[in-house]
N, C-alpha and C positions, 0 to 999 in steps of 0.2 A: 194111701199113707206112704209116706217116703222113706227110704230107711234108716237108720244112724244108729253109727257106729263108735262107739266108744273105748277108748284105753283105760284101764282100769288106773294104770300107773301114772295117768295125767289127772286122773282126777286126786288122789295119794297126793299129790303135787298140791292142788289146790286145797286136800283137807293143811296141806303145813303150812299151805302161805299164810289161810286164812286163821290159821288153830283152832279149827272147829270139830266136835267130833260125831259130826252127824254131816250128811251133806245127800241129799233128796237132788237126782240125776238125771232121773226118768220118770215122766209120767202120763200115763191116758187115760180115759177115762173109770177104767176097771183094775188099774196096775197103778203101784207106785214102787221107783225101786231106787235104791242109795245103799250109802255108807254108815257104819257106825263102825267107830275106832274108839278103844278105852284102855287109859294108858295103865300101866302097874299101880292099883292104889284105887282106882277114881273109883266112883261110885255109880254102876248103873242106876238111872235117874227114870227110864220111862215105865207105864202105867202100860196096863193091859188095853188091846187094841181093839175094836169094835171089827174086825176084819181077822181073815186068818194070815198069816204068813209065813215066809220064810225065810230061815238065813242060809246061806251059805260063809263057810270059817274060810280067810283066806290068812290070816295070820293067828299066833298067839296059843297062850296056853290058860288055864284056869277050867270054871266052868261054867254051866246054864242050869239054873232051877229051873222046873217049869212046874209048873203047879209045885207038889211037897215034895218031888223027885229032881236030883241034881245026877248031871251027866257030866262026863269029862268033854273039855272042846279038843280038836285035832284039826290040823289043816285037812280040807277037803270035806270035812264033816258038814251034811247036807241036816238041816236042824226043821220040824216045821212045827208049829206052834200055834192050836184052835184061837179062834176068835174068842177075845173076854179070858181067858185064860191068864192067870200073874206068873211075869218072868224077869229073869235079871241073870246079868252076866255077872262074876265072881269070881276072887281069888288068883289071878292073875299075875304073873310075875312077869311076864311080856309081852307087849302093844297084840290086844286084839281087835282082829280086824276082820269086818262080816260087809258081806252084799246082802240086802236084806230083800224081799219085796213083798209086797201087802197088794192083797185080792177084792174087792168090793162083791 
């Protein structure tokens, strides 16, 4: 396998050219890993995953339900979250911004 290397901040680049707030980066066959960014207001939209994963916070404030339990988000906050488990980002008053990656 070959290596590659990625800027986090080039890809930030491409979520604003494109205004997208999801952006899939990296992936092999066992890993998949990206961006989601949610602006103040919007509405986390995805459905529980067949896979476990994880986010890492690199921006933003509000918080994450995860099952009946909500947690504060924090830069640097390492989050992970069972497969099939219902989650959603929340309450936010500034652009948050996660690496997420998902396991097979």
């Amino acid at each position: 396998m070959n290596e590659k290397l990625i800027y986090l901040r080039g890809l930030i680049s491409k979520m604003n050219l494109d205004g997208s707030g999801f952006l899939n980066f990296f992936e092999l066959e066992h890993l998949q890993v990206g961006m989601l960014r949610l602006k103040p207001g919007e509405k986390d939209t995805q459905d529980p995953h067949s896979s476990d994963e994880v986010y890492l916070v690199l921006e933003g404030d509000g918080f994450i339900e995860i099952g009946k339990k909500a947690y504060s988000l924090k830069k640097d906050l390492f989050i992970f979250v069972p497969a099939e488990v219902k989650h959603r980002f929340y309450g936010n008053t500034k652009e948050i911004l996660v690496v997420y990656f998902f396991s097979d």
